[in-house]
N, C-alpha and C positions, 0 to 999 in steps of 0.2 A: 724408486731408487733401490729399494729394499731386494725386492725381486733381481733386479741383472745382480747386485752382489751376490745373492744366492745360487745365480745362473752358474757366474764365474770361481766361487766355491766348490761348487760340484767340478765344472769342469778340471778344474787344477788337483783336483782328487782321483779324476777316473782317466786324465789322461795318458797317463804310464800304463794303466791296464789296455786302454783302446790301443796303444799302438802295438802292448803283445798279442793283443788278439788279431789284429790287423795283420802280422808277422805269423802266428801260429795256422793262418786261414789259408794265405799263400802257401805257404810251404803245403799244407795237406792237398790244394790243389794242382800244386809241379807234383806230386809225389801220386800221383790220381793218376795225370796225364801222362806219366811216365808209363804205370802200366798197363794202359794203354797202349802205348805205342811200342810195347814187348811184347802184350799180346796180339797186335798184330803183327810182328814182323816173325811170332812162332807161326802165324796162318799163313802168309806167303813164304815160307820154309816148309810147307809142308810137315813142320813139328808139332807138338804141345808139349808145354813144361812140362818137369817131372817124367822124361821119358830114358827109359835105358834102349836106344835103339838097337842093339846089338844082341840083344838076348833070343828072342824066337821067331820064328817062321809061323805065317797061318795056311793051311790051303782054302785055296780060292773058294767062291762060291758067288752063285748071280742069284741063287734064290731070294730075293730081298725079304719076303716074308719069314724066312727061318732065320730069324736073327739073335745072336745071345747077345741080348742084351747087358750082362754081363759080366762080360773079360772085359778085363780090363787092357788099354790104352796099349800099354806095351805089348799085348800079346795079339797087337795087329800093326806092328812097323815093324819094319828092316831096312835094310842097308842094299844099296847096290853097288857092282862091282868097284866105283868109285868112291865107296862111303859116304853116297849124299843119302838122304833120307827117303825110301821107298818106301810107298802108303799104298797099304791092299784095301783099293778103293772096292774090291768086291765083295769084299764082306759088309754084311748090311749098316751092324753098328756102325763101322768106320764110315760107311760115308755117307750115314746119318751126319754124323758129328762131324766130318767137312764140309757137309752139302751148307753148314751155317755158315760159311764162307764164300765158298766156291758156285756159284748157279751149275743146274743140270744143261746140259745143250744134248738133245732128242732129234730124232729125225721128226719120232711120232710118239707120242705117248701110247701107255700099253701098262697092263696090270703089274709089270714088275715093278714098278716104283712103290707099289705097296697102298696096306691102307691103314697103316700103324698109327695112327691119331687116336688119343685117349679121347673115350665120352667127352668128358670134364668140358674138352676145348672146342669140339664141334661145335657149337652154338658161339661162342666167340673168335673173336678172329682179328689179329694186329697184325700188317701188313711189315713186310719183310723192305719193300722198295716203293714208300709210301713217295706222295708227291710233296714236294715242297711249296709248290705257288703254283695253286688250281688256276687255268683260264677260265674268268669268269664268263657267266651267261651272258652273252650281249643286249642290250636293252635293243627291243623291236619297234621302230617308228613306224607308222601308222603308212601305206603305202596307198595311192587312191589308183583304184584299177579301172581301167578304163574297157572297153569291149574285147578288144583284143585280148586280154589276158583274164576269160569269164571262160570260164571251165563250159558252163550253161549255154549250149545255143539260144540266140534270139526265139524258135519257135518248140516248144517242145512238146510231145503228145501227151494225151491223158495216160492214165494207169490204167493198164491193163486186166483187171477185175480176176477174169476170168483166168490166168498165170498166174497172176498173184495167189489165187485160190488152191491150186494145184502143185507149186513153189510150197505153201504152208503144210501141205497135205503130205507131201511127200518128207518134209521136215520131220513134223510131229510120226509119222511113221516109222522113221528112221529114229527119232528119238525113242519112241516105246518100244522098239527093239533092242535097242541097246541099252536100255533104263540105267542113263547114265549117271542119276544118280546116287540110285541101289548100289552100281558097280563101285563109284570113288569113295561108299562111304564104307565099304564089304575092304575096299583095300587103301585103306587110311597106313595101315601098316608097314606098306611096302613101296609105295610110290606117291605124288602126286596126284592129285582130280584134273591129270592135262588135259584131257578130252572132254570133263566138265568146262572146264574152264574156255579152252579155245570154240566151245559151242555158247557161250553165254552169251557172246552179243547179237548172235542169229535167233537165239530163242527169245531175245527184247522184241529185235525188228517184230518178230512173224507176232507180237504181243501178247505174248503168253506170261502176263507180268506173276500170276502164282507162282508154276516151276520156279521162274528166276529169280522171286525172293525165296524160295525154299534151296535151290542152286545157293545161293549168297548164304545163309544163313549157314549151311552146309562148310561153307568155304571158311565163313570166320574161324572153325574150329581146328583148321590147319593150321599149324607152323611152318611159315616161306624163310624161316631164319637160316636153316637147312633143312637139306632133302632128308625122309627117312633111310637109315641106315642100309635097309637095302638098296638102294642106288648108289651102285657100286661108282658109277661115272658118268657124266651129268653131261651131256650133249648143250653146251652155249648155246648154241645160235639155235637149235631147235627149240630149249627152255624159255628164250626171248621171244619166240616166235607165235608160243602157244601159250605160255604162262604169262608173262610180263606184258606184252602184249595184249592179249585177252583181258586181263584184269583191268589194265587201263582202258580198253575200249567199252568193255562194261560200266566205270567209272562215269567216261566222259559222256554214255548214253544215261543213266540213271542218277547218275551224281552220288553213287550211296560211297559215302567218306571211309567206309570201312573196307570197300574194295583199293583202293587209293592205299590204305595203310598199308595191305597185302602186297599192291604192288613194289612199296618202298621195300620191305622183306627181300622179296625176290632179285631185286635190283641191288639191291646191297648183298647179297649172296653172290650176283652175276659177277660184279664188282672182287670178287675176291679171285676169277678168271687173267683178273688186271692188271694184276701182282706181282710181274717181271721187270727184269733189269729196264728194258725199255718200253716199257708199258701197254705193251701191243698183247691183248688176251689169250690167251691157252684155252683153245677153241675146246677138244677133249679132256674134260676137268676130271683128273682123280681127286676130289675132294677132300678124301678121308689120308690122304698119304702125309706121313711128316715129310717126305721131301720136299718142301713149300719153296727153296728158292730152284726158281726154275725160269728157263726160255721160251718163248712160245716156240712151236712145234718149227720144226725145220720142211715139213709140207704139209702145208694146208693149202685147203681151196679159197684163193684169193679174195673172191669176193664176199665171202661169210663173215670175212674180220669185219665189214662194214655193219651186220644183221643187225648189230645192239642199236646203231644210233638212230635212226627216228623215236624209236621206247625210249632209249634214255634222256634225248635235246627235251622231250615232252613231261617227262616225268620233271627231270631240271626245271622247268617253268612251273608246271604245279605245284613243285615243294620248294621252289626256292632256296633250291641247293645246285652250286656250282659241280658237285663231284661228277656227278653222272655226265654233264657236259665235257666235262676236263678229258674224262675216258673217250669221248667221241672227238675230241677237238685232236687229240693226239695220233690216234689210229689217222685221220685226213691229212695231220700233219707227214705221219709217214709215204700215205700217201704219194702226197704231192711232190714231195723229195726223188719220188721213185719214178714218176713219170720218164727220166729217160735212159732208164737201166735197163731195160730188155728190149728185143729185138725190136718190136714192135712201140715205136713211141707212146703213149699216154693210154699206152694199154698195158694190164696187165696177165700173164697166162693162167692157167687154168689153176696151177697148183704154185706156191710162191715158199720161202724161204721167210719165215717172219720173225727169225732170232733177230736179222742183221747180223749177223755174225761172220767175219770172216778170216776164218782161221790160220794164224803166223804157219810158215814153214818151220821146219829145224832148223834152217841155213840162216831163217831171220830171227827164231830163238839164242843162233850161236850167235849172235851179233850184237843181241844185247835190246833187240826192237821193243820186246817186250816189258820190259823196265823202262823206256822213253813214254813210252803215251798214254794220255791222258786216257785214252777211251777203250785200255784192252784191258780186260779181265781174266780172270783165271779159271777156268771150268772143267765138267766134268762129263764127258761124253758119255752115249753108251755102252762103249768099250770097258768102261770103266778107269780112262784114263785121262792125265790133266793136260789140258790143250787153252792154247792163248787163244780168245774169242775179241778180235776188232772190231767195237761197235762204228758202223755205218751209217747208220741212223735213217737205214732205207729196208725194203723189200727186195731179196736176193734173188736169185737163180737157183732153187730147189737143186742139193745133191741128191744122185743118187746113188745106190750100194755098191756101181762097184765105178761110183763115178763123187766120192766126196768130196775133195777137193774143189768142185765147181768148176771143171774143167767145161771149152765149150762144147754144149752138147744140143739137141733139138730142143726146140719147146713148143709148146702146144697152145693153141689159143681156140675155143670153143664158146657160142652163146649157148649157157646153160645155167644149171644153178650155181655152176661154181663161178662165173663170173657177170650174170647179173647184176646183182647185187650192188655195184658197184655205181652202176651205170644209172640202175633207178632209188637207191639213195641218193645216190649226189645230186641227179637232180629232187626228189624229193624233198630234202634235205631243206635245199635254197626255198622250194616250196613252203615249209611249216614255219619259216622266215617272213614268209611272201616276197622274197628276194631282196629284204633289206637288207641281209647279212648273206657273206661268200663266207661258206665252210670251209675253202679250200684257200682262201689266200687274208682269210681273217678282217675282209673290210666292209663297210658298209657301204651300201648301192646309193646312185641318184636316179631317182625315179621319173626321172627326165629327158633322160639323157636320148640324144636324138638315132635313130635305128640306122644300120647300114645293112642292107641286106644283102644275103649271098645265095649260091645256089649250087647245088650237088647233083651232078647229072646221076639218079639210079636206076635207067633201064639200062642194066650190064648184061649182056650173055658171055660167053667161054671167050669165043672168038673175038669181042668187042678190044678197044684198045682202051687201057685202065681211064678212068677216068681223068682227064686232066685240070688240077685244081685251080679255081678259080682265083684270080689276082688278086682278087679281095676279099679273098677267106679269111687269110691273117694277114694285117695289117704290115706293116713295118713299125718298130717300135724304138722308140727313146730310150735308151738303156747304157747307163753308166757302171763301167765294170770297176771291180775292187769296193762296193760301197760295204757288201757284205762277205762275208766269207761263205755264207750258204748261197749255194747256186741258184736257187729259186726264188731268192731276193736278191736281186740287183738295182731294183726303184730307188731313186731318192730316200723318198720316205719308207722304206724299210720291209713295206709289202711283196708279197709274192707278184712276179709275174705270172705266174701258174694258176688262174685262176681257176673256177666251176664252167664258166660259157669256154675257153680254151680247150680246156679237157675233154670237156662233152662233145666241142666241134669236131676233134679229131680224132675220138673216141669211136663214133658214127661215123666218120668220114674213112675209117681205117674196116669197119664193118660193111660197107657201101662196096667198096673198092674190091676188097680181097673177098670177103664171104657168102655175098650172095650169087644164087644161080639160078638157071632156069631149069629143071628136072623134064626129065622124059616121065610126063603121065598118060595117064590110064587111055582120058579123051580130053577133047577141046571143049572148054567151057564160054563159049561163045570169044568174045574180045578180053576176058578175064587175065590179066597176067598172072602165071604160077611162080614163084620165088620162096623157096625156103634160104637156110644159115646154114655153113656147115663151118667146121675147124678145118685151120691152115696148124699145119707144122713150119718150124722154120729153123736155116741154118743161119748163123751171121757167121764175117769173119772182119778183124779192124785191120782197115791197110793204115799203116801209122804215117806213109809216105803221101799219100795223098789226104787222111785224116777222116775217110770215109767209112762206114759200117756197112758191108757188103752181105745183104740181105736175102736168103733165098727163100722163096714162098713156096710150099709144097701143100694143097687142094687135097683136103679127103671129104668128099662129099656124105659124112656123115651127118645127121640132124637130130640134135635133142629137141624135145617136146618142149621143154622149157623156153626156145627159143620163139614159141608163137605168142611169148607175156613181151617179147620188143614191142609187137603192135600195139598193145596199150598204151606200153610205155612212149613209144614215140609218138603218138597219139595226142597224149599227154601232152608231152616237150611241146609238139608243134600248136600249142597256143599260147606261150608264151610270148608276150612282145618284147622286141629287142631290150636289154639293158645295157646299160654303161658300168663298168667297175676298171679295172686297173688299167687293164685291153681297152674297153670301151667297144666293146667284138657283139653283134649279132652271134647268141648262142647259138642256136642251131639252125642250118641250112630248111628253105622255107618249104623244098620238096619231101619233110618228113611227115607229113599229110599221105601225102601218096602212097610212101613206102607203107607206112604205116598201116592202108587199105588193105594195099597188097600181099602183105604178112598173114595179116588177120582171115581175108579169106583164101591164101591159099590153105592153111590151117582149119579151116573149115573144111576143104572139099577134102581134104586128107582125114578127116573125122568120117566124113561119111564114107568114103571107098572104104573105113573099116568097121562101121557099123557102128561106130561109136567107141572101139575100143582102139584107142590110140596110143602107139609103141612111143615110150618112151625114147628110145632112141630106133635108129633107121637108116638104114645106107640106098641112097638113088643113081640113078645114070644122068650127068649132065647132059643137056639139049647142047647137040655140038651144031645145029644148024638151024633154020626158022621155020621146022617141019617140028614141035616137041612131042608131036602125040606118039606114045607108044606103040611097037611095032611085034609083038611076041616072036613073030616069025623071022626077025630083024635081028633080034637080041639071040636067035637060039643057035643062027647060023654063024652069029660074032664067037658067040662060045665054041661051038663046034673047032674054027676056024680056029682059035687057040688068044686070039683077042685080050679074054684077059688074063690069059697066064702069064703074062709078061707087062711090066709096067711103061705105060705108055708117056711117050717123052714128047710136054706140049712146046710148043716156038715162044722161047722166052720173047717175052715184052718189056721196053725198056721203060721206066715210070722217070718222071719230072722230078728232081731230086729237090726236097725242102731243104735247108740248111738248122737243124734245133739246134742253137747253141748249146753249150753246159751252162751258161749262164740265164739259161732261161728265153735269147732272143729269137726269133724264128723269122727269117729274110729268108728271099732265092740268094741259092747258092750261087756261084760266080759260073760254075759250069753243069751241066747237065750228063752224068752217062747216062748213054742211049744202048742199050746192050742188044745186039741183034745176031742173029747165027752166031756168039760165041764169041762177035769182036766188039769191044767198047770203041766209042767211038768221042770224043771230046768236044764239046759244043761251048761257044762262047755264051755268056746270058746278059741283058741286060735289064734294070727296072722299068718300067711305065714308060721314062722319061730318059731320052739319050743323053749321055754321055754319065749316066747315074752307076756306073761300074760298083766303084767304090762305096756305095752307101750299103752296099749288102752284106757290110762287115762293121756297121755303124756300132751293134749288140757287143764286139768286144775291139780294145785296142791290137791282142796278139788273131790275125785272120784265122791261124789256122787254128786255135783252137777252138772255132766250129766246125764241129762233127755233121759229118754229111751222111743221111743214109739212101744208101741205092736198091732197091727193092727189084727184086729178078724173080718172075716166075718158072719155076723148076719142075719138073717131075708130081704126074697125078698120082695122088695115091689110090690105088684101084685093087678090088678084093679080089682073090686068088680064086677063080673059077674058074673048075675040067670039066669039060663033057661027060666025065660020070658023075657031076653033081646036079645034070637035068635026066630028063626024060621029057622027051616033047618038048611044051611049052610051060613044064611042072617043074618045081624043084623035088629031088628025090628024098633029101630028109626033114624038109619040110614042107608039106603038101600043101598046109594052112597060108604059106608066104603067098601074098602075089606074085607072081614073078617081074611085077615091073620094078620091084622092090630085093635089093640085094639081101639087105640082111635087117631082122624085127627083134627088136628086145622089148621083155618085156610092157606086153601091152596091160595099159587101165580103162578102166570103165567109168569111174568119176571122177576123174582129174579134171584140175581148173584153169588150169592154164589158156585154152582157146576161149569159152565163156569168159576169162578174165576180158579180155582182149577186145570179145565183142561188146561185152559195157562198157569199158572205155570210148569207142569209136561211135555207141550209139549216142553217151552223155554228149559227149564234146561235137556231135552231130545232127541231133537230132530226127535222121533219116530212118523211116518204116524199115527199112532193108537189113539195119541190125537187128530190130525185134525178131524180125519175121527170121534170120537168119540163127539168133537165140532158142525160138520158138521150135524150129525146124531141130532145132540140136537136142534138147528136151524131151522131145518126143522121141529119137532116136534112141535115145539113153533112157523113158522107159521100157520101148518096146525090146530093147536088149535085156533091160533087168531081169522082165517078166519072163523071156525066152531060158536066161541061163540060170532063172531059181523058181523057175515054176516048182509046186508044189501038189500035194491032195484038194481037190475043190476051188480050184482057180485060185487058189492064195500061193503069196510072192514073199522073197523078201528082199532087202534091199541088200546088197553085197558086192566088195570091188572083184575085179576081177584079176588074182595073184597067179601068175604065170609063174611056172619051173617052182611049183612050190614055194616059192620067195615069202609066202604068209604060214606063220603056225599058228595064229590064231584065228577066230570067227568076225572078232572085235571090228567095225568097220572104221576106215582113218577118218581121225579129226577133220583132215583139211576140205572130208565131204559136208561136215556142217560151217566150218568157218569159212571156205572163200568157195565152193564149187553151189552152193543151194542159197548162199549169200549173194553170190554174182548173180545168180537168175532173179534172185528176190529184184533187187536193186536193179535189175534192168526193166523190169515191166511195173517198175514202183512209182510213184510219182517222185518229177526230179526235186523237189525239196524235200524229202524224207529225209535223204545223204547228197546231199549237193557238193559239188565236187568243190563248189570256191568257197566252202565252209569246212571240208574236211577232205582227210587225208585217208586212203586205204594203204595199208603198210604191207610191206612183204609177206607177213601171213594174213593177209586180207582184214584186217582189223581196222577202230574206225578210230580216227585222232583228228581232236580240233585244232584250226590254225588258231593260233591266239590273235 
């Protein structure tokens, strides 16, 4: 009893104080928040207190690095002829001290943004446009795989002993020439050990376990917190590729816990790439620049934004940290969003627009647009002036310089490095999953679910009529409009229609159709079909009266080298067994087996008509008829004739129009153009099943707003060649070209891209014909070394081959120990060393376990 009187004692004494304290707390936080909300309204004013606007004038200046850092405030604003407040965003200080407001929006990044960061803060780093609610890692249920989906053919040969042998020989050779780790420890000072590093898991496999703890021991003494100061600018996706990458694949082979911490280092450095408005990475990292709020680059190559995620899903699982996922879950997210913004559906071009940004007119600044919404910001171009930036929350249409606005213009779509990437992450992706989890529409798989299968005709030549898609490629789908306001959820439950098997289907289906051809070669390879990839250009234009996207396809028969890693990859794909997810779609068409052959070895026979040194890129003569064997005497009388000085105009083909809605649904359209000499011609369509008219508009209440695209093949693109660029059956300024071959860029000697290919096709086949076809390439690529570096007393040494000077140094590339002498290993190894339903080879050929 004693105690509550004492309770209520006190209280009756301290209640008078508590309620002034209670009252003095309030007010100091209204009086907090107030300025607050004065110091922002001076940052959208283009002011800062304390200013006498009127006093001085500065002249201009873009040098960002001469900056006085101190004048002060005033003596960089003025007045414009209206007396509103004009800020010389081109003096450095100033827009230093806006850029804490306003993000940069870049076409491309470039050394004028500076690299004025104090020591002090290098090593730390608090993010400017941090996340608020990380998407967590999804818990991985245990998925039981049945034959169909075993990487491992039922029959597989022994190891090949004797490749094995000469694979290590050739390694360790090339390793004590380049004493790679004399070199990383000689320049500790100036860069990273990336060539140590992207070599450590090749020097495990070949078992050289000395080197690679003395390699490791070497490596703990680095700091991955940042880069040393001389790197000036830090290449993302190559750093992922060789560093982050490497370090995990060393990790997941040796388990030493000290490589794992290096990796987290690096990863959380990457991570600081991440660091924009919408959190899509600054693929060219100035690092050291205090301009930190900034937009990813206004063109980059599309497919690289994906390079981080398989390194980071996998890291996320080892350390049991959501962040790294969060960064990969977001980038998919925009993705998916973007699937039907360029010409080209669920594809995207070569180079992309990754601000999202899409910039107010003056006419809709005069209007007030920019003080309404929610999602425009205020930024700061390279001009060095303020522009309203409307987030989209997609992947744009790249401006260009004298095209910013994003007016329409061509765009270009190429299988190469720039748009890979894309194609064998997301399927990978779902891979390190074991496809319990869709990256792309965020749901879990039933591993049940019963298959439908479909079928993609890909024997196309020039002349063939496009493909026409199978009834039950995509399905018809249940789809209720208005559930979401995002267009790629329209499901009930909240999920993306847009899923990983959608994507992929029409991704390949859009590759199949438009990109492949049959080239005029050298000779006939018995019944072998020849088919390389080339890039389509394309015009679109929107008829808003009929609601259709009118498509023109314009063929240039150019070929990257990168293009012969599709056969693996689809390779790959094609053992998956069907799944069910939102679609419940057979991912990919069951003819990708085939194609996938066919890639691989024409990719081969193209190795060897060049001895091994294969151009990275390459311009050919499409087979216009069912004779493709090269003709010299054919080709010299075309030129003569004047053939291709003038661009030759093929008979457009009309294609079966799909109907994508914007909300994600995909039905036949109600009608079909058929476009033929020039006249469209209108066709009634129905489903499966008469009188089903109307169900092909089931996707939305309002019909027309599904967008219909009509795809028109237009005009080849063909290279300007006169009669005084031969002589004979030779070209005159380059005597080295073959002439079945228009034009050769830069050729290499150890590239990995076709051996990628053929391990692939051997794993998942287990047929003699890839070894032997591995083998035959091996030897080609030494008997070239030894030709173009012979030496005194029969010694060689191993060396790429850098055409037009493109190399200043001696240094041989990385990617000769990490995937080109790693792919041979691995193909004449025994298949459980790296067994492919155990593990995952990543974009720089590095080794990642499925959990």
């Amino acid at each position: 009893m004693s105690i509550a009187r004492l309770i209520y004692s006190l209280f009756r004494r301290v209640r008078s104080v508590l309620l002034l304290f209670i009252t003095i707390s309030l007010l100091f936080y209204y009086t907090f928040q107030n300025e607050i909300d004065i110091l922002n309204s001076y940052a959208l004013n283009d002011s800062l207190p304390s200013i006498n606007n009127n006093e001085h004038t500065i002249k201009k200046s873009s040098n960002l690095e001469s900056a006085d850092l101190h004048l002060s405030t005033s003596d960089r604003i003025d007045t414009d002829r209206n007396n509103n407040v004009a800020v010389d965003l081109a003096d450095p200080a100033t827009l230093r001290e806006k850029n804490m407001y306003f993000p940069l929006l870049l076409r491309e990044s470039s050394e004028l943004i500076g690299s004025n960061l104090p020591l002090s803060s290098l090593l730390t780093y608090k993010e400017k446009h941090p996340v608020l609610f990380e998407y967590s890692l999804p818990s991985q249920t245990s998925l039981i795989q049945d034959d169909t989906r075993k990487d491992r053919p039922a029959t597989q040969l022994p190891p090949d002993i004797d490749m094995v042998k000469q694979v290590k020989d050739i390694f360790m050779k090339s390793w004590n020439q380049e004493q790679l780790l004399l070199k990383s420890n000689l320049r500790r000072e100036v860069t990273w050990p990336v060539e140590l590093i992207d070599s450590l898991d090749t020097l495990y496999l070949c078992g050289e376990t000395k080197l690679f703890q003395d390699s490791v021991n070497l490596i703990e003494d680095f700091d991955f917190r940042a880069p040393p100061l001389a790197m000036e600018v830090i290449d993302i996706p190559d750093i992922t590729t060789r560093v982050l990458e490497g370090l995990l694949s060393a990790y997941e082979l040796s388990m030493d816990k000290r490589l794992l911490n290096k990796a987290k280092q690096a990863a959380d450095f990457i991570l600081r790439s991440f660091d924009t408005p919408n959190r899509i990475p600054i693929l060219k990292f100035f690092w050291k620049s205090d301009l930190r709020n900034r937009f990813p680059d206004r063109t980059v190559p599309s497919g690289q934004l994906t390079t981080m995620s398989l390194a980071f899903i996998r890291l996320s699982q080892l350390a049991h940290l959501n962040k790294y996922f969060d960064a990969v879950e977001r980038v998919f997210a925009t993705l998916r969003q973007s699937y039907n913004e360029f010409d080209m559906d669920f594809m995207l071009p070569d180079v992309v627009d990754a601000s999202g940004c899409r910039l107010l007119t003056p006419k809709e600044i005069e209007k007030g647009v920019h003080i309404k919404g929610s999602k425009i910001m205020k930024s700061i171009d390279e001009d060095f002036k303020f522009v309203h930036c409307q987030q989209q929350g997609i992947f744009l249409k790249s401006p260009t310089e004298d095209n910013p606005q994003q007016l329409p213009q061509h765009q270009t779509y190429g299988i190469n490095e720039k748009t890979l990437p894309i194609l064998e992450n997301l399927f990978k992706i779902n891979d390190l999953f074991q496809f319990s989890y869709d990256i792309l529409d965020g749901s879990s798989k039933n591993a049940n679910a019963a298959p439908t299968d479909s079928n993609i005709n890909t024997d196309m030549g020039p002349d063939d009529e496009f493909i026409k898609e199978d009834d039950e490629l995509i399905q018809k789908r249940n789809l209720k409009s208005g559930t979401k306001k995002d267009s790629t959820k329209n499901t009930p439950n909240g999920k993306s229609v847009i899923d990983s098997q959608m994507f992929l289907t029409y991704f390949i289906n859009h590759i199949f159709k438009f990109m492949t051809f049959q080239p005029m070669f050298p000779k006939k390879i018995g019944d072998q079909k020849i088919k390389f990839l080339s890039s389509i250009l394309t015009n679109s234009q929107f008829m808003p009266t009929t609601n259709e996207l009118d498509v023109t396809i314009r063929r240039s028969y150019d070929v990257s080298s990168s293009s012969c890693r599709l056969g693996g990859i689809l390779g790959l794909s094609s053992r998956v067994s069907p799944q069910s997810g939102t679609n419940g779609k057979y991912i990919l068409p069951s003819s990708l087996l085939e194609m996938s052959e066919t890639i691989t070895q024409s990719c081969f026979l193209l190795m060897k008509e060049f001895d091994g040194l294969v151009p990275q890129r390459f311009e050919l003569d499409p087979c216009a008829d069912g004779d493709c064997e090269f003709d010299s005497g054919i080709k010299s009388q075309m030129i003569l004739d004047g053939e291709y000085e003038t661009i030759e105009n093929d008979q457009s083909i009309g294609i079966e129009v799909w109907n994508h809605g914007r909300d994600g649904g995909v039905q036949k359209a109600k009608r079909n153009s058929i476009v033929e000499g020039g006249t469209t011609k209108a066709q009634s369509t129905t489903n499966d099943k008469p009188g089903n008219a109307k169900a092909v508009a089931a996707g939305n209440d309002d019909e027309r707003t599904q967008m219909r695209r009509v795809f028109t093949l237009g005009k080849n693109i063909k290279p300007h060649i006169t009669k005084n660029d031969i002589s004979g059956s030779q070209w005159n300024n380059h005597p080295d070209w073959p002439f079945w071959v228009n034009k050769v860029e830069s050729r290499r000697l150890l590239d990995s891209n076709i051996i990628e290919s053929v391990f692939y096709m051997y794993r998942i086949s287990g047929k003699q014909k890839w070894r032997t076809m591995g083998k035959q390439s091996f030897e080609i690529l030494i008997k070239e070394m030894i030709k173009l570096n012979s030496g005194a007393k029969g010694l060689w040494q191993v060396k790429e081959f850098y055409e037009n000077g493109e190399k200043v140094n001696n240094d041989l590339p990385s990617y000769w120990f990490s995937r080109t002498l790693k792919y041979y290993l691995l193909l004449f190894s025994d298949g459980d060393e790296i067994s492919l339903d155990k593990y995952i080879l990543t974009q720089g050929g590095h080794v990642i376990k499925k959990k």
